[in-house]
C-alpha positions in Angstrom: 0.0 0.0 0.0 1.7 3.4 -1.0 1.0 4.7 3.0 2.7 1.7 4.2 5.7 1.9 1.5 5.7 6.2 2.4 6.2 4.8 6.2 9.1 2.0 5.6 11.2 4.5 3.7 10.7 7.5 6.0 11.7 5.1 8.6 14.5 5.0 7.5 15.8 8.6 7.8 16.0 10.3 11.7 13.7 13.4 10.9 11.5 12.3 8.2 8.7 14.4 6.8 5.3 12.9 7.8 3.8 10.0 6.3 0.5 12.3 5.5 2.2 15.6 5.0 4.3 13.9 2.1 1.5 12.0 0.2 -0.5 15.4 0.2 2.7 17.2 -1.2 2.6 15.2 -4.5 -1.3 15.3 -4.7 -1.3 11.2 -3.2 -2.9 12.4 0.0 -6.1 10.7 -0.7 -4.5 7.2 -2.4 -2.4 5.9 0.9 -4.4 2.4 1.2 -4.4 2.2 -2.4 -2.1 -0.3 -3.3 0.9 0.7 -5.1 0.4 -1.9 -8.2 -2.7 -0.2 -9.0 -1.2 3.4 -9.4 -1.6 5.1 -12.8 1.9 6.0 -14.4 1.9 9.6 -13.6 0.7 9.0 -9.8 3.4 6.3 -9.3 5.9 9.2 -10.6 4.4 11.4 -8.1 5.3 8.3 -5.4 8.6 8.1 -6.4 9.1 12.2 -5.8 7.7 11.7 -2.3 10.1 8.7 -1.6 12.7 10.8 -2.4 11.5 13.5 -0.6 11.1 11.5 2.8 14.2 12.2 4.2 14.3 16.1 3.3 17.5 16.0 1.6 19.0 19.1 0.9 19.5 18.6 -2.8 17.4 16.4 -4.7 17.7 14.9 -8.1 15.0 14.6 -10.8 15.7 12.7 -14.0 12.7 13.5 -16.4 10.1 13.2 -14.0 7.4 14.3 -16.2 7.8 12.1 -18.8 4.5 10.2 -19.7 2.8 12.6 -17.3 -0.6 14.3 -18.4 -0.7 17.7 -19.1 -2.1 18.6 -15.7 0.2 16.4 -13.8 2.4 18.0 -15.4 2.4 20.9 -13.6 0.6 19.8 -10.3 4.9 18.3 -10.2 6.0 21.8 -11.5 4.2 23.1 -8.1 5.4 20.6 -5.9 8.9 21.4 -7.8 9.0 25.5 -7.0 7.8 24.7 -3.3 10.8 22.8 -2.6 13.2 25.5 -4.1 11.1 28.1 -2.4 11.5 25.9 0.7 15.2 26.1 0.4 15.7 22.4 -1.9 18.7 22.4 -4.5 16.5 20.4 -7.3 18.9 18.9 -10.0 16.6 18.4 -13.1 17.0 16.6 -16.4 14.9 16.7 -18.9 13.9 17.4 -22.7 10.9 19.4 -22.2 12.3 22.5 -22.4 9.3 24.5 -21.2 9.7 22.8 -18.0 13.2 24.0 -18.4 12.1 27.1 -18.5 9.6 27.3 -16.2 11.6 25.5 -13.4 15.3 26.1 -13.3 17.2 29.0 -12.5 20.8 27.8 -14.5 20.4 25.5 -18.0 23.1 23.3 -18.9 23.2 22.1 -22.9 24.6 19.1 -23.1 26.0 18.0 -26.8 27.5 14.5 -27.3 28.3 14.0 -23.5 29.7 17.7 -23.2 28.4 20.8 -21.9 28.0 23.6 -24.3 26.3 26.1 -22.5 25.7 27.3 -19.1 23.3 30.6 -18.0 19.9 31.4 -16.6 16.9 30.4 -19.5 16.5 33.8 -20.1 19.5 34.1 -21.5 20.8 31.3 -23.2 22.1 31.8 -26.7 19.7 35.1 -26.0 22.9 37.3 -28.1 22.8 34.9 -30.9 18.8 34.3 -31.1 17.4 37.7 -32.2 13.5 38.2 -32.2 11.1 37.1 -34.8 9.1 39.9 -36.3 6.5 39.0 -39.2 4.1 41.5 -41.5 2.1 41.5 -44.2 3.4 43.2 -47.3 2.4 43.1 -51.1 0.2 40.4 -50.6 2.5 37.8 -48.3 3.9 37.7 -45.4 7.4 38.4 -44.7 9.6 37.2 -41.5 13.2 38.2 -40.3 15.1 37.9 -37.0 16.7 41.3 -35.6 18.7 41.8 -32.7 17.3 45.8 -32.6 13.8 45.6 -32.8 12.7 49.2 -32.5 15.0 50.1 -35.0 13.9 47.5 -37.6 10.2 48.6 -36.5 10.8 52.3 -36.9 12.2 51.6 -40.5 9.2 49.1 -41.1 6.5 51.8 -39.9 8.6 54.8 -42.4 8.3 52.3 -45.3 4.7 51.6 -44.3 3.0 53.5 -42.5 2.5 53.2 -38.8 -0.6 50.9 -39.0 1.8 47.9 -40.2 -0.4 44.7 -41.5 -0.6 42.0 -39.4 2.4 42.6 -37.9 3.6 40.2 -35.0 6.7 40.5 -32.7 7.9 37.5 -31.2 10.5 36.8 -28.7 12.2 33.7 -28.9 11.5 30.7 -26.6 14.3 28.6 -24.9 13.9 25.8 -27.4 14.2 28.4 -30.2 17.2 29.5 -28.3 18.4 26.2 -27.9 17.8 24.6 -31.1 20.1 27.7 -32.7 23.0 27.2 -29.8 23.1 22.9 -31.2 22.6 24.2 -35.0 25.7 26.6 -34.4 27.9 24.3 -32.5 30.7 22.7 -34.6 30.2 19.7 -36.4 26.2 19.9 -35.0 23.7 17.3 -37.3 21.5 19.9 -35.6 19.6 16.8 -33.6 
């Protein structure tokens, strides 16, 4: 039963968090006679997180723990995730979602071929080689480019035509933009 596994492995640490307390943490709260066997994937990922969670270590180690999870589950771990590092918890998280990425960490490492490539804060990784996406309508298309000085590219755009610019859409770029441009610029990069 996942109450009675919660209770053998927080036994096993001097000041474990409480049976109850731990269960509710990962949204499990109401599933601690339920026997572990019958746990859907996501909810025995969730388990695993609160096993690991048991003895409040200090730095804790997630290796894609949202894969296979449901969009919703999804986040109910981001939550869990950002209360721990608001809590004071060094999280150490791999994974290839990079929205979690971005929602979650405060330093991204790229790794290429078994090497790191890149290390900053999401916001700014690769943000000098990136550039922002701005698209418009003009003589019946629609033109795209990437500029590193936006209000200057916009400020020509609006003298050339006019300042009611058709369909005209500024995008910054996301962290997998950012990152897919870092792997397609690194040396001897396939680009996958």
């Amino acid at each position: 039963r996942v109450g009675e596994l919660a209770a053998q492995i927080a036994g096993c640490y001097s000041a474990p968090v409480p049976v109850g307390e731990l269960l509710s943490l990962v949204g499990l709260g109401d599933r601690s006679r339920q026997l572990v066997a019958t746990l859907s994937g996501g909810q025995r990922r969730r388990l695993d997180v609160a096993l690991a969670l048991a003895g409040r270590p200090a730095l804790l180690f997630l290796d894609e723990p949202t894969t296979g999870f449901a969009p919703e589950a999804r986040r109910e771990l981001w939550s869990v995730v950002e209360r721990l590092k608001e809590a004071g918890t060094s999280v150490l998280l791999t994974t290839h979602y990079l929205d979690e990425a971005e929602r979650l960490a405060d330093r991204v490492a790229v790794l290429r071929a078994g090497r790191i490539i890149s290390v900053s804060s999401p916001q700014d990784l690769g943000s000098a080689d990136a550039g922002t996406e701005i698209s418009w309508r003009e003589g019946g298309g629609t033109r795209r480019t990437r500029t590193h000085d936006v209000p200057g590219f916009l400020a020509g755009l609006q003298a050339r035509l006019g300042n009611d610019v058709p369909e005209l859409e500024v995008r910054r770029p996301s962290l997998e933009d950012r990152y897919l441009q870092l792997i397609d610029h690194e040396p001897g990069s396939t680009g996958t």
